[in-house]
C-alpha positions in Angstrom: 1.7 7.2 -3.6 4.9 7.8 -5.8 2.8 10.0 -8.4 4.3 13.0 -7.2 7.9 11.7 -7.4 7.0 10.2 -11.1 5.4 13.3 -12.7 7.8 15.2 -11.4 5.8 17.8 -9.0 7.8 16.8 -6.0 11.7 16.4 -6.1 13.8 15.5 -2.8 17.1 18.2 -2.6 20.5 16.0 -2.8 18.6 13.2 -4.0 17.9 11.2 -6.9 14.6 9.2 -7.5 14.9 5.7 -8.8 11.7 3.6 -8.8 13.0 0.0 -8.3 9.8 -2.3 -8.9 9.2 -5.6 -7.7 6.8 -8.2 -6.0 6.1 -7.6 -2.0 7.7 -10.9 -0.6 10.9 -9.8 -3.3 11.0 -6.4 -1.4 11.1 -8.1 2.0 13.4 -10.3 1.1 15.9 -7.8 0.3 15.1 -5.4 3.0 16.6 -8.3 5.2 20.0 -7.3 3.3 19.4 -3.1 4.2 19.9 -3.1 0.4 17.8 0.1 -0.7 17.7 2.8 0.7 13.7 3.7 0.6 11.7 0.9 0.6 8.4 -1.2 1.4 7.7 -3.8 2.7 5.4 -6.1 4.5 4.3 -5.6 8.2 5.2 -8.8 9.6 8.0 -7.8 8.0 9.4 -5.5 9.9 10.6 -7.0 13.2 13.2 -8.8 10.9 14.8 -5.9 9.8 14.0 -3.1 12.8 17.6 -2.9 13.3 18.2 -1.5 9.8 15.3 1.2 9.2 13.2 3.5 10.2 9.1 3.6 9.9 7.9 6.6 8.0 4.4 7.5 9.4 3.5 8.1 6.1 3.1 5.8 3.0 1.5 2.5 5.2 -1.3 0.7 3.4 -4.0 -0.2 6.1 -7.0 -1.4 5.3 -10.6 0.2 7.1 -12.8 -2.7 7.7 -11.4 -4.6 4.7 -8.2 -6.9 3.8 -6.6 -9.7 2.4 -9.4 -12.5 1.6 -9.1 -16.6 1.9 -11.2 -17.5 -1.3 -12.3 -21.6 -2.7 -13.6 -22.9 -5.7 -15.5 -25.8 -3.5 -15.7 -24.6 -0.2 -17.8 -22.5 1.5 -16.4 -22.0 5.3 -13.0 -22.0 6.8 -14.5 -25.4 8.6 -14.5 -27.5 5.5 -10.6 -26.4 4.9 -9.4 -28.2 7.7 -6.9 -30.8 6.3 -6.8 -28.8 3.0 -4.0 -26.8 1.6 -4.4 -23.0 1.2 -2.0 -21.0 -0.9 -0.5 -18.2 0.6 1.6 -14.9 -1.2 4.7 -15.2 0.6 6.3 -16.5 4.5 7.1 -12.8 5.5 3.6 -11.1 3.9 1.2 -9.5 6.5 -1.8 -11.7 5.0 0.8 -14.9 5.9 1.4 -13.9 9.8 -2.7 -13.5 10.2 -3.6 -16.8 8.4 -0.8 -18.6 10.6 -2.4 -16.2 14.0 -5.9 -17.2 13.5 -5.7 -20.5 11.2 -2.2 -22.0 11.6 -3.7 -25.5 12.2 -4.4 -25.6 8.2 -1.7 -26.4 5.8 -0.5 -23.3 3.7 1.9 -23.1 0.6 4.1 -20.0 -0.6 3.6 -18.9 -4.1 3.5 -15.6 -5.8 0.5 -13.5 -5.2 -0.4 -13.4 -8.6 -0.6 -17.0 -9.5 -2.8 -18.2 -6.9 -6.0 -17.0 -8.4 -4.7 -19.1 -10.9 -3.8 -22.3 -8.7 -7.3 -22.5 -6.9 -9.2 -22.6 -10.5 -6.7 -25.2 -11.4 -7.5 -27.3 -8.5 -3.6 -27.1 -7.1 -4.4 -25.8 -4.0 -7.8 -25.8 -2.0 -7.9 -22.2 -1.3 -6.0 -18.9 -1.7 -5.0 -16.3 0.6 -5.7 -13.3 -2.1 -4.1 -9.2 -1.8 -3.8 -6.6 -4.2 -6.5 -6.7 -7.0 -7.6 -10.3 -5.9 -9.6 -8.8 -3.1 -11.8 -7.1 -6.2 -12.2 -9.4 -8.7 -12.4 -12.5 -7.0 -16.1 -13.0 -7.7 -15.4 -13.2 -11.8 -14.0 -16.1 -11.6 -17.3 -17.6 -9.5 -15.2 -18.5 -6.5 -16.4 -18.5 -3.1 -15.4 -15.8 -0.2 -14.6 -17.6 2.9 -13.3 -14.8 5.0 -12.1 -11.0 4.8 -9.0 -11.0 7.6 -10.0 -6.8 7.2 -13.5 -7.2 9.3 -12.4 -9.9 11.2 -9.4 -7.5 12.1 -11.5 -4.8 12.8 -14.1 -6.9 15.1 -11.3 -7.7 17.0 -9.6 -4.9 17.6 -12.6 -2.1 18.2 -11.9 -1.0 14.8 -8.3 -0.4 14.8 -7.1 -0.2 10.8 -5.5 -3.1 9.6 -1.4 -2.9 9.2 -0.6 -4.7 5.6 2.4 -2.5 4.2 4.8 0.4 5.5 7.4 2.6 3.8 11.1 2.6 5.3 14.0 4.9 5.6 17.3 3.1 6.0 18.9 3.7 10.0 22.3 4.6 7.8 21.0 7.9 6.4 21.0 11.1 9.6 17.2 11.6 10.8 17.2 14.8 9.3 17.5 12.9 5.4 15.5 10.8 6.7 12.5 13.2 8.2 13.2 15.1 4.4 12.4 11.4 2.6 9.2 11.4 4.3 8.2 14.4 4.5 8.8 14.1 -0.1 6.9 11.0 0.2 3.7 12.6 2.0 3.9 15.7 -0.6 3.7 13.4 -3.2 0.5 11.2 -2.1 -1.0 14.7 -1.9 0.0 15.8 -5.2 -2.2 12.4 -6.4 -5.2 13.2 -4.4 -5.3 16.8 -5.9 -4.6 15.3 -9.5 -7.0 12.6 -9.8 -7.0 12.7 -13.3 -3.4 12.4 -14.1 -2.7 9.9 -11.0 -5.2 7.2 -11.5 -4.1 6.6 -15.0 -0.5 6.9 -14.1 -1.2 4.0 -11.5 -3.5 1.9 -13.8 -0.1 1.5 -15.9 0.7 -1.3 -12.7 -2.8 -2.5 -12.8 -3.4 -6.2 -13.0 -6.2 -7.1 -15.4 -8.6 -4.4 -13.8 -10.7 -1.3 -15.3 -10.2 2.4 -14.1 -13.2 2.1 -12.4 -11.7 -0.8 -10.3 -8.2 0.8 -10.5 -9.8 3.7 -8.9 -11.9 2.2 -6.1 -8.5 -0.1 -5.5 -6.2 2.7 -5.2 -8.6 4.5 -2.3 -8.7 1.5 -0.6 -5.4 1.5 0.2 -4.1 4.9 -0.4 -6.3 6.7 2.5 -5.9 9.2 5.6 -3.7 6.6 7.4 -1.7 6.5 4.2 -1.0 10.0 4.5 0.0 10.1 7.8 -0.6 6.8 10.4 -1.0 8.8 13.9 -1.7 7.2 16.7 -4.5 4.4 15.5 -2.2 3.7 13.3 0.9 2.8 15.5 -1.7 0.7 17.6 -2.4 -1.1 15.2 1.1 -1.9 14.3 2.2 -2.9 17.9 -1.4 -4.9 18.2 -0.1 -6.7 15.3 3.5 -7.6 16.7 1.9 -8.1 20.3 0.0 -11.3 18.1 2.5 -12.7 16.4 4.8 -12.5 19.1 2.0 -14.9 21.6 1.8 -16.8 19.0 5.6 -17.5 18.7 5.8 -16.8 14.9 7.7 -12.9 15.5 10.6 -13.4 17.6 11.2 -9.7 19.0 8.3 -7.3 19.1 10.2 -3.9 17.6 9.9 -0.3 19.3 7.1 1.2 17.4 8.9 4.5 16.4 7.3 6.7 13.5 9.6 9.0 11.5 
């Protein structure tokens, strides 16, 4: 997504670009504070901090039919995990609000995302709730695929794409900055899908123990036409989302759904 910004093909007038990386649950954490300006974060992150940005309707990662994956070294179905402990990437993490929607009777514990593969070989936890690269190379290390939250997402929802990440603007900057941010942001997803050859190794530099073959098929997964702009399946999907967590009592406030 940022490819444009980083090889320099797309500039935003009056601003300055400054790549601040760090872990998902870190980014939600400090979204609670309004600290960056520009940031992402995680879905079910978002009602915390509604007050204090702005949805960009481009720059989401949604996922078609697929999703963040529960995954066991000994079990097989979500049935023998009852009374078990699953590990789980982080309280505020879109994959966290569905495992505690649909399987909240089963004991989950926080750790970072990239550790748990880690942590069910080892026999800490039972399970893992995988994202990121997890998803793809979760069969390597012979473990078991319980469930894909994507397909039972998309089952659920007459195939509605499945909210995991969004891009934010910061309320304290005018709409018109703002509508400029995003507008930067889309130019610059485009800029990667006509470059292919100069963006998939420019993203690979963040890749986590995969190939460029896998780096690739990751990257389309999650970078796709709802990436580049959300629409109206995509804003469903969002306040489908909130409408769950907030009958489930986990989300407190369901958030106006407006798209920048």
């Amino acid at each position: 997504m940022f490819y444009g910004f980083g090889s320099g093909k797309v500039t935003i007038p009056g601003f300055t670009i400054d790549h601040v990386l760090d872990d998902i649950q870190s980014l939600n954490v400090r979204a609670m504070q309004g600290e960056l300006p520009v940031t992402a974060i995680s879905a079910h992150a978002y009602p915390y901090v509604s007050d204090k940005y702005w949805i960009m309707k481009t720059g989401a990662s949604m996922g078609e039919g697929y999703g963040p994956i529960i995954v066991s070294k000994k079990y097989k179905t979500m049935d023998e995990l009852k009374g078990k402990v699953i590990a789980q990437p982080g309280k505020l993490t879109t994959a966290n609000l569905l495992l505690q929607i649909w399987y909240g009777d089963i004991e989950s514990k926080e750790m970072a995302f990239d550790k748990i593969i880690d942590a069910v070989l080892n026999d800490e936890v039972d399970a893992g709730l995988l994202i990121h690269e997890g998803q793809l190379t979760w069969g390597e290390y012979g473990l078991n695929k319980l469930i894909d939250f994507g397909t039972r997402w998309q089952s659920e929802t007459n195939g509605l794409p499945l909210p995991l990440g969004l891009d934010l603007v910061r309320k304290d900057m005018t709409k018109e900055a703002a509508v400029t941010i995003r507008e930067a942001l889309q130019a610059s997803i485009k800029a990667a899908y006509d470059d292919p050859e100069g963006s998939i190794p420019y993203a690979m530099q963040w890749g986590r123990g995969i190939d460029t073959k896998l780096g690739e098929k990751f990257v389309k997964m999650y970078v796709n036409d709802v990436t580049y702009d959300m629409g109206e399946r995509g804003k469903k999907a969002l306040e489908h989302l909130f409408k769950m967590g907030s009958d489930r009592g986990i989300i407190p406030v369901v958030p106006e759904v407006e798209l920048l």
